[in-house]
C-alpha positions in Angstrom: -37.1 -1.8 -6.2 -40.4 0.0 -6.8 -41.1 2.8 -4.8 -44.9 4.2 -4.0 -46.5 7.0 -1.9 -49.9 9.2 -1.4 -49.7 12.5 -1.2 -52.1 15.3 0.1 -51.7 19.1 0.4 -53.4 21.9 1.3 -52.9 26.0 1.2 -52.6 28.0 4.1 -53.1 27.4 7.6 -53.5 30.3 9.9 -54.6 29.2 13.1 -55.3 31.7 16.0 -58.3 29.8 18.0 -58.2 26.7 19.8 -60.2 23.5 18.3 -63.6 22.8 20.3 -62.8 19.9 22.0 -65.1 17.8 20.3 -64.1 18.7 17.3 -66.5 20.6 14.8 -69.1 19.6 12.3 -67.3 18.5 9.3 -64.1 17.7 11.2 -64.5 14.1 11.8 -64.5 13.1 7.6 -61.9 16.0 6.7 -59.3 14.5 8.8 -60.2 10.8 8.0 -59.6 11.7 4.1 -56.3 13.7 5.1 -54.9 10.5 7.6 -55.7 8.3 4.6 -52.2 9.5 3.0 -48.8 8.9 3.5 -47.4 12.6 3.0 -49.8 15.0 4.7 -48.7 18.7 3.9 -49.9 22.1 4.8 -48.5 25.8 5.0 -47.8 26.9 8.5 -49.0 31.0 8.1 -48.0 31.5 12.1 -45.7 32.2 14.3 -46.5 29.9 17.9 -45.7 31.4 20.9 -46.5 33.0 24.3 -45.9 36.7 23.4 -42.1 35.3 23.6 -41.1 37.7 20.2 -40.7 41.6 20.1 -43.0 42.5 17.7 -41.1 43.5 14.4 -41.6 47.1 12.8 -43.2 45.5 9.9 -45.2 42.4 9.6 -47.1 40.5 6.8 -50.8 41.9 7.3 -51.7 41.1 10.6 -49.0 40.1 13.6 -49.6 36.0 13.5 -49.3 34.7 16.5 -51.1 31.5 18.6 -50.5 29.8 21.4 -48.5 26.6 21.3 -51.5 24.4 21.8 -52.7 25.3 18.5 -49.9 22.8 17.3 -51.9 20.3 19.5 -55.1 20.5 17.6 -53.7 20.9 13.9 -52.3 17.4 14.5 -55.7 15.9 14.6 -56.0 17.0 10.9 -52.9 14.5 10.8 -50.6 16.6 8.9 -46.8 15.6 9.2 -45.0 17.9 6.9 -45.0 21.6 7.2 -43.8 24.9 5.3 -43.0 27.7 8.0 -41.3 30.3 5.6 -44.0 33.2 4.5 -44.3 36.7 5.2 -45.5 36.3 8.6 -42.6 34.0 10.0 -40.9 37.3 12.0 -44.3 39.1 12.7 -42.4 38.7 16.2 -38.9 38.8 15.2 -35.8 36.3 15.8 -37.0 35.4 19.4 -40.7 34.8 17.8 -38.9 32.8 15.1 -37.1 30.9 17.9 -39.8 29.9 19.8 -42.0 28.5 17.0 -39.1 26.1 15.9 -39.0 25.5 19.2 -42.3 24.4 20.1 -42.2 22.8 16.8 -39.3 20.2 17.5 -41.0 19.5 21.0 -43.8 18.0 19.3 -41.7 16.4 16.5 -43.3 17.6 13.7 -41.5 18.3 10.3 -41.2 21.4 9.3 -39.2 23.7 6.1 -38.3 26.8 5.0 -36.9 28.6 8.0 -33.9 28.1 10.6 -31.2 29.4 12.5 -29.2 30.0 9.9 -29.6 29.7 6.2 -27.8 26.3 5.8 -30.5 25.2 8.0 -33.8 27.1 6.2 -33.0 25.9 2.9 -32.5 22.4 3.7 -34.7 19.4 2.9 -36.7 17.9 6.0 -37.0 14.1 5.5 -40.5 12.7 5.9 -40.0 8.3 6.0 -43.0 6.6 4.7 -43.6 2.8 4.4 -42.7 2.8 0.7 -40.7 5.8 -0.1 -39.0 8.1 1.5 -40.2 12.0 0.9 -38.0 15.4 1.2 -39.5 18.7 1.3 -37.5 22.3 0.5 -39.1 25.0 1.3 -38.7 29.3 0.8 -41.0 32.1 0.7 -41.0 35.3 -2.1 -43.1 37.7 0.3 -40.7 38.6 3.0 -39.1 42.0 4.3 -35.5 42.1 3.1 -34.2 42.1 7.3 -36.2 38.3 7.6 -33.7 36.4 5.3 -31.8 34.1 6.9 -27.9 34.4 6.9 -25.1 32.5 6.4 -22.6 31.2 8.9 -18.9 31.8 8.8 -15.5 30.2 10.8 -15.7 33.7 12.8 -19.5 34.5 13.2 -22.6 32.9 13.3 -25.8 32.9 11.1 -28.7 34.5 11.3 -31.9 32.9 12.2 -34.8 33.2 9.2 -36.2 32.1 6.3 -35.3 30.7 3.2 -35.8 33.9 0.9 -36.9 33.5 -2.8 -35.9 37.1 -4.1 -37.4 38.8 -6.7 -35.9 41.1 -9.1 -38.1 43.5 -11.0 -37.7 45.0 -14.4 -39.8 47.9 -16.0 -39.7 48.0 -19.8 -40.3 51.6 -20.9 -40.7 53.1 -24.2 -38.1 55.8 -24.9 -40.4 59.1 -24.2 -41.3 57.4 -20.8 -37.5 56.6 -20.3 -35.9 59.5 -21.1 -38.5 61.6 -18.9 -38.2 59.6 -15.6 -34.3 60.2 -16.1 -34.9 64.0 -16.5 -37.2 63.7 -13.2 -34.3 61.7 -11.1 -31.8 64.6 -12.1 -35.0 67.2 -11.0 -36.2 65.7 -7.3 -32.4 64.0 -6.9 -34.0 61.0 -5.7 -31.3 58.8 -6.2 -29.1 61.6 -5.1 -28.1 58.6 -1.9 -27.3 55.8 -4.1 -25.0 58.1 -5.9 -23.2 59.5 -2.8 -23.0 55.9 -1.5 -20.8 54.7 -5.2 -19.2 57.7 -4.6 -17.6 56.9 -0.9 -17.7 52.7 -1.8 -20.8 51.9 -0.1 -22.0 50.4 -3.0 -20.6 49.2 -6.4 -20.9 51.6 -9.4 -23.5 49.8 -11.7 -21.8 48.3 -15.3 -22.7 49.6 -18.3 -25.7 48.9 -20.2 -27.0 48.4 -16.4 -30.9 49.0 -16.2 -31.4 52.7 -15.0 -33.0 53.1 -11.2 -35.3 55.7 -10.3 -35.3 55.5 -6.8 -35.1 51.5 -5.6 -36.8 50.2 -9.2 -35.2 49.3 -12.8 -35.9 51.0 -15.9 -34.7 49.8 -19.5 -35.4 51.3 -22.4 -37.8 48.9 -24.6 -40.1 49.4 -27.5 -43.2 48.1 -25.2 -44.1 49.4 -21.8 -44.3 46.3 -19.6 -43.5 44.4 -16.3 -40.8 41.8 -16.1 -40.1 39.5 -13.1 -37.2 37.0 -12.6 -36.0 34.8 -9.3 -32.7 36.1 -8.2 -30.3 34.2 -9.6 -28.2 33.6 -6.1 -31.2 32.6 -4.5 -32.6 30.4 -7.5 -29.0 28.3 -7.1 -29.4 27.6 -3.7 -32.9 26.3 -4.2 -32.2 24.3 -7.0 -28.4 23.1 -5.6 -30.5 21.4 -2.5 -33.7 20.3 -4.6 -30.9 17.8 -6.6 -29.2 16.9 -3.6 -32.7 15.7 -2.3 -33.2 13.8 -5.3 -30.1 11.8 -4.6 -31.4 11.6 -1.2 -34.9 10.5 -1.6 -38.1 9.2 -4.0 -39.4 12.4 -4.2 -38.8 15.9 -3.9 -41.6 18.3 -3.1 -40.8 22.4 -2.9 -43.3 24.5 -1.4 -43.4 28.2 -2.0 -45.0 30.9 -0.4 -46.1 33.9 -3.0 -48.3 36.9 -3.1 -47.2 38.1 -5.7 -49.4 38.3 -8.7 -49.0 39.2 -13.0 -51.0 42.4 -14.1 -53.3 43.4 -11.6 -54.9 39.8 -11.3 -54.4 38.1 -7.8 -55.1 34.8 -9.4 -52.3 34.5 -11.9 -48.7 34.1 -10.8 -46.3 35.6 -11.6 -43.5 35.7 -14.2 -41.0 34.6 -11.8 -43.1 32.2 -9.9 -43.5 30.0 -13.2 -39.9 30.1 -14.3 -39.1 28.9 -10.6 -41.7 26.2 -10.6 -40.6 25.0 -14.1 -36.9 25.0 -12.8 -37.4 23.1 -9.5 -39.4 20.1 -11.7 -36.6 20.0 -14.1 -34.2 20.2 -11.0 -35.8 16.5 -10.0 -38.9 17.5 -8.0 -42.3 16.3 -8.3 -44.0 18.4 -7.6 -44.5 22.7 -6.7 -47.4 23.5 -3.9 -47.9 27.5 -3.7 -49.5 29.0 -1.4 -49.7 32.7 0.0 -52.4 34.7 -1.8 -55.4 33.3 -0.1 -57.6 32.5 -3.0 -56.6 29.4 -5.7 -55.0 29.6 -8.7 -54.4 27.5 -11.5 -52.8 24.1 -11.9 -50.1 23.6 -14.2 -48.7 19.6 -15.8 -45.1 20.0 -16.4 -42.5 17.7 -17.6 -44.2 14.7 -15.6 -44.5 17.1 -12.3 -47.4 19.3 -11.1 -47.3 22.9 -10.4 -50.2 23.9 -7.7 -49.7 27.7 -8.4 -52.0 28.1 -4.9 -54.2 25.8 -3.4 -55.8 28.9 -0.9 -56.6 28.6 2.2 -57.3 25.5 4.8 -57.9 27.0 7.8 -58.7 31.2 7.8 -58.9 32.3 11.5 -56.9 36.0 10.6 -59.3 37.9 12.1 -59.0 36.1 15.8 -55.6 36.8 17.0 -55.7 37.4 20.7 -53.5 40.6 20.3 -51.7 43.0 18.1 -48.4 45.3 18.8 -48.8 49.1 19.6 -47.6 49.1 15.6 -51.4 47.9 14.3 -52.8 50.5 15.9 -50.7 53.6 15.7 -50.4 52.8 11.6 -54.2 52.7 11.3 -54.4 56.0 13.9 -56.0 54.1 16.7 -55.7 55.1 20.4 -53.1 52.2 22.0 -56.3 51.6 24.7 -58.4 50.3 21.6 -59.5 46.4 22.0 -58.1 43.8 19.5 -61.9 43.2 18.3 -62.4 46.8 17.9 -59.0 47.1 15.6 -59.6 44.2 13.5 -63.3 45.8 13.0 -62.3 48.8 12.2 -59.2 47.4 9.4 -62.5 45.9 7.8 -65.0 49.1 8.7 -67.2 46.4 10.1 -66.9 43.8 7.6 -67.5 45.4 4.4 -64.1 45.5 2.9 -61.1 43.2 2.8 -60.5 39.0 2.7 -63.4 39.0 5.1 -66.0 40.1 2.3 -64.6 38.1 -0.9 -65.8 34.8 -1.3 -63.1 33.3 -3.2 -61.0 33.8 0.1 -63.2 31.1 2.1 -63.3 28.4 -0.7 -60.8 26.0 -1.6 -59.6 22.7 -2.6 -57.3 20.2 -1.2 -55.1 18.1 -4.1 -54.3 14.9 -3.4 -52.4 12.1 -5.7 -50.5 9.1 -5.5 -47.0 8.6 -7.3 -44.9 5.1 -7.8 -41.8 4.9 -9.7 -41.2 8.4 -10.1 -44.6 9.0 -11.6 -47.2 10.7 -10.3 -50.8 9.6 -10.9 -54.3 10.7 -11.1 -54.8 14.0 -8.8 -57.8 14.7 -7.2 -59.1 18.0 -6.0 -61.8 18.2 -3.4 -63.9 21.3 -2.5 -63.9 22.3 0.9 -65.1 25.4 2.5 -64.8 28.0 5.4 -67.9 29.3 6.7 -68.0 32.3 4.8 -71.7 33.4 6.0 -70.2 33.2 9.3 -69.2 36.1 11.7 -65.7 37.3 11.9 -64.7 35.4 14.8 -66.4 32.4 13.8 -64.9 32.0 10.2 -62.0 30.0 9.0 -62.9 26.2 10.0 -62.6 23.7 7.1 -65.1 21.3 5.8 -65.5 19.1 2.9 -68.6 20.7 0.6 -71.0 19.5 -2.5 -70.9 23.0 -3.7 -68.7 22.5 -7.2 -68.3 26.3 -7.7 -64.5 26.4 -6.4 -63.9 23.5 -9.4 -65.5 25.1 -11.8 -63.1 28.1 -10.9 -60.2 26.3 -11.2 -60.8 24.4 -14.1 -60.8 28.2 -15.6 -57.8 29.2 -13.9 -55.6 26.2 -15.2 -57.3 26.2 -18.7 -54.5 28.6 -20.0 -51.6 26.4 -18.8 -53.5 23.5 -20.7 -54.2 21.9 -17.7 -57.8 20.1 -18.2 -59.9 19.3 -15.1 -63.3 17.1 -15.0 -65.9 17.1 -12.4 -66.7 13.5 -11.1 -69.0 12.6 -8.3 -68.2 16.1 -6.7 -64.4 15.5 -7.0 -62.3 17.2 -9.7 -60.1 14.7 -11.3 -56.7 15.6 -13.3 -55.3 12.7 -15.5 -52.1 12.2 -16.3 
């Protein structure tokens, strides 16, 4: 029996204003093109509460946090599939985490990535469609190390977070650069802990031929000097153990991971480890990788009869209009704790002249969409939308369908070196498979 589905996705949504009741101009034919689809996805960048959360030490950027009602008016975009894990998911910590799953469930919509427990973050969420039935997995890479979720024993319970894609980081140094960063270790003892911790059995003793660490990053001696990344291996397993159990379980398998990080100093390419994960996860059975996180687009990549979206950017940018921030924001940019939330966020900017608010790739994306039957996908179609960059900071963010090609011509860059090849028709880049 045949089995067929459309599928639409988007980048990041962080939502921190209500919707104007009547919508907004463009509104009306973004959602129609969205509801057309069977599997509507978008990245949830929020945490959705009532000031319910402690504010965490440490948060992604900016504390995200809306009021539940925001849930209320993102469903008349008709999305009905949802990443939650990113780097923002315990801007308010457990309780914060809590209370968006909470509000969440209330209003039935699907959601990935994070739970009360790890079993439950890194499972599938099943989305039934007319034709097919659709499971998303989904994890995050940007995270502090305290926000994974942990797992459950007979004698203790879990803990409640996300579904962590670790990263483990090599530097490959030639031999003058290797010995001298050993002779500075033994000089400033900055590993003088980790020593007196394998010492007292606090930590293992590291095996031989074991990269050296100067302070909390690997060295290994190399003929090149370079940057390596890889996914952690345990974490990788886990991801790809319940990617195959969804195949069994379903038509198709999407994974959706959230990732800053970035190769060289470029923000738009990915990262070593992001492309062996999203290569893995195809071969695991899904069909298809949608990244997210960096707030601008990257490139596209055909692989093994999957696609990897590497980042679609943003779909809906309101970062600069959260209703309030934790003594934290202030105090770290040496603020007095009586200074206004409008007054904080202009001066992280110095009135709009630095940061995402100034760079115009931030504020145009696309939105991919494709349809799939019998395992295979089929033609994928990006449209251009765009988020009132010319606008004033509490006015940016709101998506709308746009003419302006620019974002395409981008991408078709961006995805040139994968050999991904992307044509321009009627205002609508077209990928054919």
């Amino acid at each position: 029996m045949g089995n067929k589905a459309s599928f639409i996705a988007c980048g990041d949504v962080f939502m921190t204003r209500r919707m104007a009741e009547k919508g907004y101009k463009g509104f009306a034919e973004l959602a129609e093109l969205i509801q057309q689809n069977d599997v509507k996805f978008a990245n949830l960048e929020l945490t959705i509460h009532n000031r319910e959360g402690y504010p965490f030490a440490y948060s992604g950027g900016t504390w995200a946090m809306a009021v539940p009602e925001v849930l209320d008016d993102m469903n008349q975009y008709g999305f009905n599939i949802y990443n939650a894990a990113n780097n923002h998911s315990m801007d308010y910590s457990h309780n914060g985490l809590l209370a968006t799953m909470r509000y969440l469930e209330e209003r039935n919509m699907l959601y990935a990535g994070i739970g009360r427990n790890l079993a439950d973050a890194s499972a599938p969420v099943y989305l039934e469609c007319p034709e097919a039935r659709i499971a998303l997995i989904a994890a995050t890479s940007t995270f502090h190390e305290s926000w994974r979720a942990g797992n459950q024993r007979i004698d203790q319970q879990g803990r409640p977070g996300v579904n962590p894609l670790r990263v483990k980081t090599e530097y490959h140094v030639e031999e003058k650069y290797y010995d001298a960063l050993k002779e500075m270790a033994d000089k400033i003892y900055i590993n003088a802990n980790r020593n007196l911790n394998i010492k007292e059995g606090f930590e293992k003793a590291p095996a031989a031929g074991s990269p050296f660490m100067f302070g909390n990053q690997q060295f290994i001696k190399d003929d090149i000097n370079c940057q390596k990344t890889y996914p952690y291996e345990k974490d990788m397993k886990r991801i790809l153990d319940n990617i195959k159990d969804a195949k069994t379980q379903s038509d198709y398998v999407l994974v959706s991971i959230h990732s800053h990080q970035f190769a060289e100093e470029d923000k738009s390419k990915p990262a070593e480890f992001l492309q062996t994960f999203a290569k893995s996860c195809i071969d695991a059975g899904a069909s298809a990788v949608i990244g997210h996180g960096p707030h601008i687009v990257r490139g596209i990549e055909l692989y093994h009869g999957g696609v990897i979206f590497y980042s679609l950017g943003n779909f809906l940018f309101e970062n600069d209009t959260v209703t309030h921030l934790p003594a934290d924001f202030y105090e770290n940019r040496g603020l007095d704790l009586n200074t206004k939330v409008g007054a904080g966020l202009d001066d992280r900017s110095k009135n709009n002249t630095i940061g995402l608010g100034v760079n115009p790739e931030v504020w145009r994306s696309v939105i991919a969409s494709w349809e799939a039957e019998d395992g295979k996908i089929k033609e994928i179609r990006l449209y251009p939308i765009e988020l009132g960059f010319e606008l004033p900071r509490y006015r940016k963010g709101l998506p709308a369908l746009t003419k302006d090609t620019g974002v395409l011509t981008h991408l078709m860059e961006l995805s040139e070196p994968f050999g991904t090849k992307i044509k321009i028709e009627n205002g609508i880049g077209v990928i054919q498979l």
